[in-house]
PDB file with one MODEL, atoms N, CA, C and O in Angstrom:
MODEL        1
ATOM      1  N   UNK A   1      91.107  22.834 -31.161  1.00  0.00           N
ATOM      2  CA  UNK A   1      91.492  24.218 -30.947  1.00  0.00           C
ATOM      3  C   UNK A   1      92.928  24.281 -30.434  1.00  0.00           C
ATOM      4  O   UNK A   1      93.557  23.556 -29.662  1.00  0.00           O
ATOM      5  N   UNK A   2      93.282  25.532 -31.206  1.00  0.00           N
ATOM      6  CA  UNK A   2      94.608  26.093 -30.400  1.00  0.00           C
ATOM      7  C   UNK A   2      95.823  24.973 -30.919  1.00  0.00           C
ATOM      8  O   UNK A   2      96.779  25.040 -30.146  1.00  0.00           O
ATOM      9  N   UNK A   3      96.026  24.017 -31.963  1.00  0.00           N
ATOM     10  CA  UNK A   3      96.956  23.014 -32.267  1.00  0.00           C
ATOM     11  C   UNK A   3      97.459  24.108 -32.718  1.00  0.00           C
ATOM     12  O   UNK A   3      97.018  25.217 -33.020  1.00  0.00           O
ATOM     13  N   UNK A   4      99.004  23.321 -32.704  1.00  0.00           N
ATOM     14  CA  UNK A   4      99.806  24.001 -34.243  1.00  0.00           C
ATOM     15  C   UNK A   4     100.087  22.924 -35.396  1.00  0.00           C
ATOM     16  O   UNK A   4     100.925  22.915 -36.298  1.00  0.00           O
ATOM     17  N   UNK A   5      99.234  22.158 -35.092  1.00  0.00           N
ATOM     18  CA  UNK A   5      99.177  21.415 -36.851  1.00  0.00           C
ATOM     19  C   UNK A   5      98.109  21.232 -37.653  1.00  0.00           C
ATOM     20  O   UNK A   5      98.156  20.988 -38.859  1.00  0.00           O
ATOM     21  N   UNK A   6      96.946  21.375 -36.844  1.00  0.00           N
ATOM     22  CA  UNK A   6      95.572  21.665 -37.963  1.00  0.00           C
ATOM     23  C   UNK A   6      95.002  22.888 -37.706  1.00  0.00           C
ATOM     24  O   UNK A   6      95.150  23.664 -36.762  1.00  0.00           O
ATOM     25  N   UNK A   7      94.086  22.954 -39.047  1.00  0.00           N
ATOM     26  CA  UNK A   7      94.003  24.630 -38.823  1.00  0.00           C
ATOM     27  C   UNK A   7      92.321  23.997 -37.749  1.00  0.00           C
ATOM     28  O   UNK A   7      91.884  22.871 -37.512  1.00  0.00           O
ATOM     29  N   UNK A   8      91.792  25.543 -37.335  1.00  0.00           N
ATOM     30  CA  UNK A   8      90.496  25.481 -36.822  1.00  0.00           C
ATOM     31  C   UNK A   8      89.432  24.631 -37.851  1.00  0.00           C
ATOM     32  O   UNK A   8      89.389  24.807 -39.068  1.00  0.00           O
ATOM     33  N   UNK A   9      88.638  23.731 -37.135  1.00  0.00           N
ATOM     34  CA  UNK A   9      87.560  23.299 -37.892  1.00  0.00           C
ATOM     35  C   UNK A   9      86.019  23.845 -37.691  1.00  0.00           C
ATOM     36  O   UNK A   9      85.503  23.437 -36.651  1.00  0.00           O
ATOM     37  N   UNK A  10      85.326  24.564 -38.378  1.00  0.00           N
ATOM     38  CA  UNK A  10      84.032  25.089 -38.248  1.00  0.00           C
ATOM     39  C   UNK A  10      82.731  24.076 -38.226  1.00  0.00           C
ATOM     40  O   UNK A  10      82.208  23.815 -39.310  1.00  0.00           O
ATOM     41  N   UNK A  11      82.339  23.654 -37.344  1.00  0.00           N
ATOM     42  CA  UNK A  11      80.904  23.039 -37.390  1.00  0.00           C
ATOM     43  C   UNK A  11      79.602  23.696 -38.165  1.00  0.00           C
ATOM     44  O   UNK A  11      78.507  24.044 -37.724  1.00  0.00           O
ATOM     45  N   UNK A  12      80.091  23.723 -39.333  1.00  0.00           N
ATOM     46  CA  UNK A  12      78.791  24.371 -40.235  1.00  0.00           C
ATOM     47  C   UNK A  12      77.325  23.917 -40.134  1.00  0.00           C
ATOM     48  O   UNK A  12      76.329  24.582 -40.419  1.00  0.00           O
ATOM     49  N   UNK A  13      77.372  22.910 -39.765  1.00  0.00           N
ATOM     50  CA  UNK A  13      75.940  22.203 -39.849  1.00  0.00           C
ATOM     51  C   UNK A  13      74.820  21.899 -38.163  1.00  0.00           C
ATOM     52  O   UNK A  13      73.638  21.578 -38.041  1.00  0.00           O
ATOM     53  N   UNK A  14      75.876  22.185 -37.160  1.00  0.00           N
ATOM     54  CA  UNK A  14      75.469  22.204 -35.798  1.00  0.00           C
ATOM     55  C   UNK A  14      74.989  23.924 -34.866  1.00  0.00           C
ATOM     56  O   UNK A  14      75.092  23.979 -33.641  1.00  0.00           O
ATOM     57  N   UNK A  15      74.575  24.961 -35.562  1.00  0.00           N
ATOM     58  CA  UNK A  15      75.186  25.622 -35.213  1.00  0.00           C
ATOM     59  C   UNK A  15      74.523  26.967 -36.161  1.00  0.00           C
ATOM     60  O   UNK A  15      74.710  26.994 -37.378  1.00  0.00           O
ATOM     61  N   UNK A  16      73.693  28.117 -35.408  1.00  0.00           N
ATOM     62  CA  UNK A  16      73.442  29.462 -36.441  1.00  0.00           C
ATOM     63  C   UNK A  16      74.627  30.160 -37.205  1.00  0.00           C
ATOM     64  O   UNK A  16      74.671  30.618 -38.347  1.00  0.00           O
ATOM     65  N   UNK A  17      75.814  30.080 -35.955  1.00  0.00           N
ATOM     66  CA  UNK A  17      77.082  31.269 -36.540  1.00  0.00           C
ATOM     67  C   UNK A  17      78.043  30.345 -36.098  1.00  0.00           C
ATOM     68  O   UNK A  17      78.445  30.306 -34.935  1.00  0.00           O
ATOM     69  N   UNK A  18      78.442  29.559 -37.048  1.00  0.00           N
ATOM     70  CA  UNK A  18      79.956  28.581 -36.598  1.00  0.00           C
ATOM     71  C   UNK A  18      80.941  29.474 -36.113  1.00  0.00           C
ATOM     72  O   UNK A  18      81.390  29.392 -34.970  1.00  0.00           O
ATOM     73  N   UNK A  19      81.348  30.456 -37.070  1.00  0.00           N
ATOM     74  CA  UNK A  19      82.468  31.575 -36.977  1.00  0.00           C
ATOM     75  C   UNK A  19      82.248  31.783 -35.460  1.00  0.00           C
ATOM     76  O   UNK A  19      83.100  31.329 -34.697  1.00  0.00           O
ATOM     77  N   UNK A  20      80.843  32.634 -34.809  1.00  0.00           N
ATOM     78  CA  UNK A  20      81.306  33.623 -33.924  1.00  0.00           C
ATOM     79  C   UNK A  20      81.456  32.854 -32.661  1.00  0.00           C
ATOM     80  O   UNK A  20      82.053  33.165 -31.631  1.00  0.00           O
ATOM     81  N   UNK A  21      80.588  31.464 -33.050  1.00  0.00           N
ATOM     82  CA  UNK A  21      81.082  30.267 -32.020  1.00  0.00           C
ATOM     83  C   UNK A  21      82.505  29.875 -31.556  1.00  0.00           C
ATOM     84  O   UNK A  21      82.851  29.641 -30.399  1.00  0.00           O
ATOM     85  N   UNK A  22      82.962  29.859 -32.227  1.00  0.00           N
ATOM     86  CA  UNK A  22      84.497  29.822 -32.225  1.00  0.00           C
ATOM     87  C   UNK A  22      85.561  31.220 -31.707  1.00  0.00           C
ATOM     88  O   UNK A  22      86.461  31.261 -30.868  1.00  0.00           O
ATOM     89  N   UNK A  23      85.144  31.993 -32.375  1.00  0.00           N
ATOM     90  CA  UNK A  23      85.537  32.911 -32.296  1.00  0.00           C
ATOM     91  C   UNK A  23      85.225  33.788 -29.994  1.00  0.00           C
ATOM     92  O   UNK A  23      85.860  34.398 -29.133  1.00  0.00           O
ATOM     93  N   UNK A  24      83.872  33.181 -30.222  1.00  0.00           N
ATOM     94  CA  UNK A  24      83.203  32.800 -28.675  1.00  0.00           C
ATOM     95  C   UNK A  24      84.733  32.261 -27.761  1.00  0.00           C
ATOM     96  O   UNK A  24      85.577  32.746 -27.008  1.00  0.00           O
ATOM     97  N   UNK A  25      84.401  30.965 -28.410  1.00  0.00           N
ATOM     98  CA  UNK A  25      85.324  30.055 -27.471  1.00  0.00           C
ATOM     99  C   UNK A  25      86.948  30.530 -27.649  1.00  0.00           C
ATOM    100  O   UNK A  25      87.518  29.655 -26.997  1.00  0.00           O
ATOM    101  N   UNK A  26      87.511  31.008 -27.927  1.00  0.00           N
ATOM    102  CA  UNK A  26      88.559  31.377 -28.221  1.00  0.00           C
ATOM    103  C   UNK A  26      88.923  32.830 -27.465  1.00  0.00           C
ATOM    104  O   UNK A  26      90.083  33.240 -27.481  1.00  0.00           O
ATOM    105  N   UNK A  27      87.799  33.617 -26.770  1.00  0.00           N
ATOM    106  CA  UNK A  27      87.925  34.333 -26.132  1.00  0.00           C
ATOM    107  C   UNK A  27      87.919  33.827 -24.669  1.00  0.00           C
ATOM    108  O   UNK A  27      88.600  34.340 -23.781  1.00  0.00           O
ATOM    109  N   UNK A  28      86.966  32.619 -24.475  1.00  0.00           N
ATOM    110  CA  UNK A  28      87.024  32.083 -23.241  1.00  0.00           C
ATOM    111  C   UNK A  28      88.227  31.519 -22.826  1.00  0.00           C
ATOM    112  O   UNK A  28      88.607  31.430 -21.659  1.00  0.00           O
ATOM    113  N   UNK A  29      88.898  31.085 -23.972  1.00  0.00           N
ATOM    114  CA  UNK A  29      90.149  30.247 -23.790  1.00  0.00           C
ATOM    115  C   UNK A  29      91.344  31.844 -23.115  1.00  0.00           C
ATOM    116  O   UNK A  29      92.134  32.062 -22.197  1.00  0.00           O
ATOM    117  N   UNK A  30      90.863  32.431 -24.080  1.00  0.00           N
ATOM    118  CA  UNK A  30      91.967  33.789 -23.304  1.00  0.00           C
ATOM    119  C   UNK A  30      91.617  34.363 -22.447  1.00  0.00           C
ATOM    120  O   UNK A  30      92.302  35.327 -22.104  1.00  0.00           O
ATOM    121  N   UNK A  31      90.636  34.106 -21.851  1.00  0.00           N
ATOM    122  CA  UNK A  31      90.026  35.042 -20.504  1.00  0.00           C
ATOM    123  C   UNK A  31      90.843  33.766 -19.161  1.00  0.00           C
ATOM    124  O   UNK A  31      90.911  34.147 -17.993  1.00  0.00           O
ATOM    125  N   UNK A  32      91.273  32.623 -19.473  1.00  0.00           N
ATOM    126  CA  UNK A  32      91.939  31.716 -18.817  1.00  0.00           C
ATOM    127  C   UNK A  32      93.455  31.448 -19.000  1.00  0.00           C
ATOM    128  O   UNK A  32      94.145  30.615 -18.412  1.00  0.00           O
ATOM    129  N   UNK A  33      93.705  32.067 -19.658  1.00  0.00           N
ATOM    130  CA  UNK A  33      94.689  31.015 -20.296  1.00  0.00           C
ATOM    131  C   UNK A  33      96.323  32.030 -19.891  1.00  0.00           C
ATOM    132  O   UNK A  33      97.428  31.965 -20.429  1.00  0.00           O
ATOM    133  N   UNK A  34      95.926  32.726 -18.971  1.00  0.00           N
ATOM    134  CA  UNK A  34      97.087  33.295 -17.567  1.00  0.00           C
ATOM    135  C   UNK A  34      97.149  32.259 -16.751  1.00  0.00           C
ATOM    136  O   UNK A  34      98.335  32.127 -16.449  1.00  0.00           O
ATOM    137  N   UNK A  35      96.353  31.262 -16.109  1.00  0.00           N
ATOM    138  CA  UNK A  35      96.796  30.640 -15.209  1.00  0.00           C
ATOM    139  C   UNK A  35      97.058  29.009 -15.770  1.00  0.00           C
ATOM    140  O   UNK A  35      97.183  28.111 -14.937  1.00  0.00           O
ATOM    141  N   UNK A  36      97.126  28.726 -17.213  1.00  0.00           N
ATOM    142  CA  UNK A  36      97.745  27.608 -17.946  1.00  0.00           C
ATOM    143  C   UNK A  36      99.093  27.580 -17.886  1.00  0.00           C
ATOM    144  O   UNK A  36      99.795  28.521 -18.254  1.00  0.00           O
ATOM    145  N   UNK A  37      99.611  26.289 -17.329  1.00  0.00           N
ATOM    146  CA  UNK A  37     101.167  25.812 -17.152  1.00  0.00           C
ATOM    147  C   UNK A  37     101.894  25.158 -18.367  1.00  0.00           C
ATOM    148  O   UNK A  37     103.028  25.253 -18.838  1.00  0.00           O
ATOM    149  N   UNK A  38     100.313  24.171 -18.802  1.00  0.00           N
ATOM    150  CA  UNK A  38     101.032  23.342 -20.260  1.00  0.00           C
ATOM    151  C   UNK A  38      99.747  23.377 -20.932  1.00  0.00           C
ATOM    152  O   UNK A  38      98.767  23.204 -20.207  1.00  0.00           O
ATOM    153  N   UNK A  39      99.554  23.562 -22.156  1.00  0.00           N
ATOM    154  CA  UNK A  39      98.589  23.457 -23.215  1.00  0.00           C
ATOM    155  C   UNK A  39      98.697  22.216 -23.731  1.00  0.00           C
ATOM    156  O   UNK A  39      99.910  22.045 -23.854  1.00  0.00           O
ATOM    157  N   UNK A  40      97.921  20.886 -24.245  1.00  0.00           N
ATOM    158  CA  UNK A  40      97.112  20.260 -24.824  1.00  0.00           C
ATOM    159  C   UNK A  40      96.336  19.843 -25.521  1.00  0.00           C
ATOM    160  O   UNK A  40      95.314  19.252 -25.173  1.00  0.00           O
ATOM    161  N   UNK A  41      96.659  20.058 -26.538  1.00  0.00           N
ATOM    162  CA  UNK A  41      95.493  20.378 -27.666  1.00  0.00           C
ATOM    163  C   UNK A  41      95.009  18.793 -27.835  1.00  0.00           C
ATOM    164  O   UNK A  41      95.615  17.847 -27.332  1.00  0.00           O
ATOM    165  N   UNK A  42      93.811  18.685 -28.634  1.00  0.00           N
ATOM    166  CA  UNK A  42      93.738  17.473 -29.354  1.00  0.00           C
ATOM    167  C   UNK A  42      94.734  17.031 -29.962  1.00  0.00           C
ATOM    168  O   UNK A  42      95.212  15.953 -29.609  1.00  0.00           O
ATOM    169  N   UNK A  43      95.187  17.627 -30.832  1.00  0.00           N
ATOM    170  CA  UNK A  43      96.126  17.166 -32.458  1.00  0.00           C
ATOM    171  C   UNK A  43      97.453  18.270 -31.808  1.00  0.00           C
ATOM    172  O   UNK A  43      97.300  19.206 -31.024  1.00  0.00           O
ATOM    173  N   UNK A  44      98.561  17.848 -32.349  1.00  0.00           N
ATOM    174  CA  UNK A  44      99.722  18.786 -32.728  1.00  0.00           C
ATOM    175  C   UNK A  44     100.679  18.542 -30.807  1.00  0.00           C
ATOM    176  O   UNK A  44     100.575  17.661 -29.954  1.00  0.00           O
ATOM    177  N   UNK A  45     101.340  19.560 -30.867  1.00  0.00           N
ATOM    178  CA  UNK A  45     102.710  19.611 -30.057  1.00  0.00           C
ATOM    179  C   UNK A  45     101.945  20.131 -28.849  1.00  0.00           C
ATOM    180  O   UNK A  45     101.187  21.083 -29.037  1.00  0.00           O
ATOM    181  N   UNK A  46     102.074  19.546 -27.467  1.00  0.00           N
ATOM    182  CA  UNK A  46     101.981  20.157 -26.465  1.00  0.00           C
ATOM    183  C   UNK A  46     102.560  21.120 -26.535  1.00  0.00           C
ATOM    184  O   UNK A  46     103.564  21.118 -27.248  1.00  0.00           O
ATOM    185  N   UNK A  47     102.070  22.671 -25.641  1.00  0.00           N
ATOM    186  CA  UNK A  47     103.126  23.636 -25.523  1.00  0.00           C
ATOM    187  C   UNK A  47     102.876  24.124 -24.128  1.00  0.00           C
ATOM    188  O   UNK A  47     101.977  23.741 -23.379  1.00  0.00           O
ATOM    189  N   UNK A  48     104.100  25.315 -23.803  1.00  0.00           N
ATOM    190  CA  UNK A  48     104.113  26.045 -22.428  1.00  0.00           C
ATOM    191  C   UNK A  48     103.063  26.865 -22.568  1.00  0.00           C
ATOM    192  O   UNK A  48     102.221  26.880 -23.466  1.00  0.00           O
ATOM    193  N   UNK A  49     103.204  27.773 -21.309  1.00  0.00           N
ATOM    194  CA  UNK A  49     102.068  29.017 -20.843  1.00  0.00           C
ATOM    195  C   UNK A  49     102.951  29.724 -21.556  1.00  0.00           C
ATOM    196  O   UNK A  49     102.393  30.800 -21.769  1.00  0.00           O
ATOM    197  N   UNK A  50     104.302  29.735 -22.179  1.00  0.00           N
ATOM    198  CA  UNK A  50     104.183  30.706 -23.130  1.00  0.00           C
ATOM    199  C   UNK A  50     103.736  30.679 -24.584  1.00  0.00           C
ATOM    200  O   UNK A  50     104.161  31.537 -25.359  1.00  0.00           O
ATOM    201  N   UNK A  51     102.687  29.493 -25.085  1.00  0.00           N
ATOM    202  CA  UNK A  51     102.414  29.235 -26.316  1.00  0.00           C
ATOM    203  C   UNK A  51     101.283  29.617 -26.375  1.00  0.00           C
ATOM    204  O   UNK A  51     100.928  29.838 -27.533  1.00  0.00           O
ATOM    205  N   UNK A  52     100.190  29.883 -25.270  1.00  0.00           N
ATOM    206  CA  UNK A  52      98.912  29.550 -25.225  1.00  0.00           C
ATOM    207  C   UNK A  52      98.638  30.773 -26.009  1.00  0.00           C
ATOM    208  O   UNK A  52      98.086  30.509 -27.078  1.00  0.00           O
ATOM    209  N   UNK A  53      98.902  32.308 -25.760  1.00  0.00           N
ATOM    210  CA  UNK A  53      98.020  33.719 -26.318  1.00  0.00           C
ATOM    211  C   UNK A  53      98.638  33.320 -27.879  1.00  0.00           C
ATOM    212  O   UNK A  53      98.023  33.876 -28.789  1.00  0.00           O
ATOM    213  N   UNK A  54      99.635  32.539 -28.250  1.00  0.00           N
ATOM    214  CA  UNK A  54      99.995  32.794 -29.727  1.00  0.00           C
ATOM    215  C   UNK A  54      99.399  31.937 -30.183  1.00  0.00           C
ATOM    216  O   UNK A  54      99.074  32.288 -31.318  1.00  0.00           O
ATOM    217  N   UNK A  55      98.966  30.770 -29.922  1.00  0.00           N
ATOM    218  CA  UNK A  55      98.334  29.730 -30.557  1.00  0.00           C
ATOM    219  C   UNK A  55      96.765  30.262 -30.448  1.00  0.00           C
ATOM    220  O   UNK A  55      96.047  29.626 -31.219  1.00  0.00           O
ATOM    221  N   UNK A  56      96.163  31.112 -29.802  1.00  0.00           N
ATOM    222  CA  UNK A  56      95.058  31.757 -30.092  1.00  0.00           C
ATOM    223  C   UNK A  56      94.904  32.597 -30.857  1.00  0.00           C
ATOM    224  O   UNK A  56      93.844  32.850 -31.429  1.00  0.00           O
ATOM    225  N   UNK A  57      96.244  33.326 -31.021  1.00  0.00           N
ATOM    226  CA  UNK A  57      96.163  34.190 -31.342  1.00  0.00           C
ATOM    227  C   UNK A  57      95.984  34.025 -33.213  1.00  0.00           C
ATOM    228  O   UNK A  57      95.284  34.697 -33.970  1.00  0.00           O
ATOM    229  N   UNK A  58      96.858  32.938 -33.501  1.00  0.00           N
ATOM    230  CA  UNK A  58      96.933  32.091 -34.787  1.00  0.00           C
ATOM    231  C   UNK A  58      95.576  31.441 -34.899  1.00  0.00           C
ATOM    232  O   UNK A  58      95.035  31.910 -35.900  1.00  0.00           O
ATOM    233  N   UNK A  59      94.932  30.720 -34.409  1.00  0.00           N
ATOM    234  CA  UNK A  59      93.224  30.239 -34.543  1.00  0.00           C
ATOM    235  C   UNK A  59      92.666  31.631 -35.135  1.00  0.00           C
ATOM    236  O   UNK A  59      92.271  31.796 -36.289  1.00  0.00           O
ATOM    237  N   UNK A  60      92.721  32.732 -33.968  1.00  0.00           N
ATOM    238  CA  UNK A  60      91.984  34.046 -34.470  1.00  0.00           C
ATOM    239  C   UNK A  60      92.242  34.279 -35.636  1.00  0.00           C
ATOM    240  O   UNK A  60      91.271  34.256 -36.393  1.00  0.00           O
ATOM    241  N   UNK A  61      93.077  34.468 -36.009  1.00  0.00           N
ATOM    242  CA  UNK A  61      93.721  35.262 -37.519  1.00  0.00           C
ATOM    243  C   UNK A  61      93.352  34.127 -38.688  1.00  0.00           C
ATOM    244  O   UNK A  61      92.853  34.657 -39.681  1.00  0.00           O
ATOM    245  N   UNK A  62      93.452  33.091 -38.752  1.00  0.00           N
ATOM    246  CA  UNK A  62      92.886  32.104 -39.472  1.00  0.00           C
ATOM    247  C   UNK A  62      91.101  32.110 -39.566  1.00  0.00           C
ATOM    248  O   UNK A  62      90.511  31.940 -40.633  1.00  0.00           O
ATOM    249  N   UNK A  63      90.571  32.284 -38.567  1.00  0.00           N
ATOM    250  CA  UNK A  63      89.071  32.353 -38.793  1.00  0.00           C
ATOM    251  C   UNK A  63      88.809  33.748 -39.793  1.00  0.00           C
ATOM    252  O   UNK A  63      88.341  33.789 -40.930  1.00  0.00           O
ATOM    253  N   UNK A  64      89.221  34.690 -39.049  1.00  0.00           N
ATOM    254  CA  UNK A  64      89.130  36.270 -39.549  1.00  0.00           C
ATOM    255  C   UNK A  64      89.766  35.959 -41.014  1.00  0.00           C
ATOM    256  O   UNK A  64      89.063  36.338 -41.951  1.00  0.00           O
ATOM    257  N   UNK A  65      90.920  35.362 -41.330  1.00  0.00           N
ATOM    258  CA  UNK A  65      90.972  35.020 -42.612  1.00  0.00           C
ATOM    259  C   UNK A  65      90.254  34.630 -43.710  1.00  0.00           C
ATOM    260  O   UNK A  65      90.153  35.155 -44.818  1.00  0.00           O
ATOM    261  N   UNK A  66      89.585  33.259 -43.080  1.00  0.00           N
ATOM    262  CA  UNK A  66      88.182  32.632 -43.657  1.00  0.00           C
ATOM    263  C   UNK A  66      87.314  33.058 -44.325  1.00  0.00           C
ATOM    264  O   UNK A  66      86.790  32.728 -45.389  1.00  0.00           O
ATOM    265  N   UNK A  67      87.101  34.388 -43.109  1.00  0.00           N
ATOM    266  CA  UNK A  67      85.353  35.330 -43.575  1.00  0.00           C
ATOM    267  C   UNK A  67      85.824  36.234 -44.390  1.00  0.00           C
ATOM    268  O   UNK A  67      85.105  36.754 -45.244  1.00  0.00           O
ATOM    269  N   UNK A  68      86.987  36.512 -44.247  1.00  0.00           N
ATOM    270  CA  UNK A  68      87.444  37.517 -45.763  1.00  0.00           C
ATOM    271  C   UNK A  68      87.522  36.903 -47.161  1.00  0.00           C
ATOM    272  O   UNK A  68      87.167  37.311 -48.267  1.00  0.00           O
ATOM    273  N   UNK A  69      88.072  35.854 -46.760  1.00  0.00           N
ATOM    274  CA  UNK A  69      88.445  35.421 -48.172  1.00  0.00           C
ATOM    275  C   UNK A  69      86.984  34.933 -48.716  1.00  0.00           C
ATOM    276  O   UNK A  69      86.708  34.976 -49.915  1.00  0.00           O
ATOM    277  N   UNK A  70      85.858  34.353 -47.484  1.00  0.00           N
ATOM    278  CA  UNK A  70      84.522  33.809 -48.145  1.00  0.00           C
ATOM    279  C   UNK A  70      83.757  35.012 -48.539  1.00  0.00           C
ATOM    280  O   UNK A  70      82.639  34.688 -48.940  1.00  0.00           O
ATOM    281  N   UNK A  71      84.010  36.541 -48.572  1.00  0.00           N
ATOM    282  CA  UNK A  71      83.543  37.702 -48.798  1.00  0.00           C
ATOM    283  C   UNK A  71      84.081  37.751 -50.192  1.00  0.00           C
ATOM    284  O   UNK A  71      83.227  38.258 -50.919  1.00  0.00           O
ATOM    285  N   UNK A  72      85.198  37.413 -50.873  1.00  0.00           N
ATOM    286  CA  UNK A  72      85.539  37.940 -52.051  1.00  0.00           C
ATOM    287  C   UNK A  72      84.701  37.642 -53.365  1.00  0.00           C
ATOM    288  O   UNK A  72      84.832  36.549 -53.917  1.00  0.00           O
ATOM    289  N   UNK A  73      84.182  38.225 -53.670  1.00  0.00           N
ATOM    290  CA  UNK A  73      82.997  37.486 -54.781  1.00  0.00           C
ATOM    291  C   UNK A  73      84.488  36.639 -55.858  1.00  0.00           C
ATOM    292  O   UNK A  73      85.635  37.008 -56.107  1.00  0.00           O
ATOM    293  N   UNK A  74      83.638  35.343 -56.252  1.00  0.00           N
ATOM    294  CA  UNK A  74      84.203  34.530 -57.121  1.00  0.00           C
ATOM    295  C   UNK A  74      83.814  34.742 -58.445  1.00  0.00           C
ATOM    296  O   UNK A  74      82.635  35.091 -58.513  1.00  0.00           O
ATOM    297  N   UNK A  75      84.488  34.641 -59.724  1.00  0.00           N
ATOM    298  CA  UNK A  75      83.999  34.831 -60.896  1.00  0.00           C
ATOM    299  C   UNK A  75      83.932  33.664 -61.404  1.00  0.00           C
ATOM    300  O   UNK A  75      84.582  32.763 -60.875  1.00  0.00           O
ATOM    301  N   UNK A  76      83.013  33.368 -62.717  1.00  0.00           N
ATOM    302  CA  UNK A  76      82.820  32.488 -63.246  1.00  0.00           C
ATOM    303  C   UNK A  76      83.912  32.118 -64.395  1.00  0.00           C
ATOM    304  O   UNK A  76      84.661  32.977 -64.860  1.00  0.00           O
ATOM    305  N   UNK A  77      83.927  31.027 -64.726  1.00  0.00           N
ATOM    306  CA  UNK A  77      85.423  30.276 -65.138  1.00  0.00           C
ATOM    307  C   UNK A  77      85.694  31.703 -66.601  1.00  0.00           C
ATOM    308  O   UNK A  77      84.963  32.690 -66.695  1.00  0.00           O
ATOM    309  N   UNK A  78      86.450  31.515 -67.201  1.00  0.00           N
ATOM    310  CA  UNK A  78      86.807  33.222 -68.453  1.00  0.00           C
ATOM    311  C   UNK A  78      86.682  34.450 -67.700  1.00  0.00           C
ATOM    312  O   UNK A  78      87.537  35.200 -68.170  1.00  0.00           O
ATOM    313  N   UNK A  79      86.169  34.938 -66.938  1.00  0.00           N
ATOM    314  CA  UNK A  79      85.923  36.152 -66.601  1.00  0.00           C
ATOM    315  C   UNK A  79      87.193  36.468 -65.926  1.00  0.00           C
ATOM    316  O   UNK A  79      87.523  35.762 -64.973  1.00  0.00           O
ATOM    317  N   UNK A  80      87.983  37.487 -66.319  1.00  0.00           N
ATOM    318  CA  UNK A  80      88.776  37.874 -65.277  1.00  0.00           C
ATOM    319  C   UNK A  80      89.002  39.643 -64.443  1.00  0.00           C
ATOM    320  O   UNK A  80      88.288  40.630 -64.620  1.00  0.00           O
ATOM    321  N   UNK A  81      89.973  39.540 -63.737  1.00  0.00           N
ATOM    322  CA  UNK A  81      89.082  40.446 -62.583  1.00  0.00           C
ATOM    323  C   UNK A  81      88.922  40.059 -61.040  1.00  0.00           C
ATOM    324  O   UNK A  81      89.369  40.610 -60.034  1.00  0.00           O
ATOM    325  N   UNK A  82      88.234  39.070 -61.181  1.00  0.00           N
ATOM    326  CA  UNK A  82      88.270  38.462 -59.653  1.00  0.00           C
ATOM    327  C   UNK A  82      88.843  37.312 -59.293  1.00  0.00           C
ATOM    328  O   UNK A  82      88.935  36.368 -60.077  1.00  0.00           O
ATOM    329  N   UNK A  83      89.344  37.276 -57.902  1.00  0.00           N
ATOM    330  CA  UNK A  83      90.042  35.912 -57.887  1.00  0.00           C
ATOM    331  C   UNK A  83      88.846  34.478 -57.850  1.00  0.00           C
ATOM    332  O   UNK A  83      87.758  34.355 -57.288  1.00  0.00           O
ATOM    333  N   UNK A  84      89.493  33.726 -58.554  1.00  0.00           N
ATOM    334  CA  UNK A  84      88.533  32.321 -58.830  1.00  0.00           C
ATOM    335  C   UNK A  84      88.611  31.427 -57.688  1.00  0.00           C
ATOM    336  O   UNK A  84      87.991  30.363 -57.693  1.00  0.00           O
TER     337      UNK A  84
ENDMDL
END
């Protein structure tokens, strides 16, 4: 969570609602993340307490991305109309 070099990873298989799990933890992270000095992620660039609400804020918008784009019905290969 919260890198700036990989995107969020969803535990599909551990888990009823991967999304809102995340989406969960990502609120907890901002209900804290006023009194963070340096951020840490697993993967990617340490950053300041001024990186922390944007690097959530980027996780958020990437998940919310996800469930849109997994909403778009797919068409079958010739058909056009929808994105494939």
């Amino acid at each position: 969570m919260l890198s700036d070099v990989l995107i969020p990873m969803l535990d599909l298989n551990d888990t009823a609602d991967p999304i809102e799990d995340y989406l969960a933890a990502l609120r907890l992270l901002e209900g804290v993340a006023g009194d963070v000095d340096v951020l840490v992620p697993g993967h990617g660039s340490i950053g300041g307490a001024d990186q922390v609400h944007a690097r959530i804020d980027q996780d958020r918008a990437y998940v919310h991305a996800e469930v849109e784009y997994a909403s778009v019905p797919v068409s079958p290969p010739g058909i056009s109309g929808i994105p494939k």
